[in-house]
N, C-alpha and C positions, 0 to 999 in steps of 0.2 A: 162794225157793231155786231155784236154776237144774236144769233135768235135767241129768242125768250124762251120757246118752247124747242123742245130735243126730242129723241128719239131715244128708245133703252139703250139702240147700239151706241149712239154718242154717251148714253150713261156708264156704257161699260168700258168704254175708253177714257171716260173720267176717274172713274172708280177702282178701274181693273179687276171688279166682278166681269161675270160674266151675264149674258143675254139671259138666260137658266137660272140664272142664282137671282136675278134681280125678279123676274116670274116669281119664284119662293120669297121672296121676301115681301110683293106684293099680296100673293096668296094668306101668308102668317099674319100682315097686318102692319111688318118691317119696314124698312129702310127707308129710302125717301118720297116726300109725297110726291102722288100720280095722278093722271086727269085722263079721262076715259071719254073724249068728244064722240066715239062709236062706239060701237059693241067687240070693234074691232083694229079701234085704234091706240094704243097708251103714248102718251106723252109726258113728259118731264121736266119745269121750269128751270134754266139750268144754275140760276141761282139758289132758289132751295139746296138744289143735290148738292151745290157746294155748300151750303152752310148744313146740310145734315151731313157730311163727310167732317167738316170742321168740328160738329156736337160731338166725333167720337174720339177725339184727343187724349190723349192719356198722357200720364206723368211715371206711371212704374208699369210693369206687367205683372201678373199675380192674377188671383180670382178676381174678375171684376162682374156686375150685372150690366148685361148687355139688354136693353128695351126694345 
């Protein structure tokens, strides 16, 4: 059984962001949701990330809006 909860590094081996990029994307208000049980801890449900990884699915490349 998979844990519930992850770690950014397990999110950047999901993702293939990186540990940096996934911070920016927390900071912007992006990517996928995060849980802050410290001041000094972020965590990851690893469901979410998969289904906000699955939300950015495309069918053509061109200009698209990315939220």
């Amino acid at each position: 059984m998979d844990k519930e909860f992850i770690q950014p590094e397990a999110v950047s081996e999901i993702t293939g962001l990186s540990v940096g990029a996934l911070a920016q994307l927390r900071y912007t208000g992006q990517g996928p949701r995060f849980y802050k049980p410290t001041k000094r801890t972020v965590l990851y449900k690893r469901q979410e990330v998969v289904e906000w990884v699955e939300s950015t699915a495309r069918t053509r490349t061109g200009v698209e809006s990315f939220a």
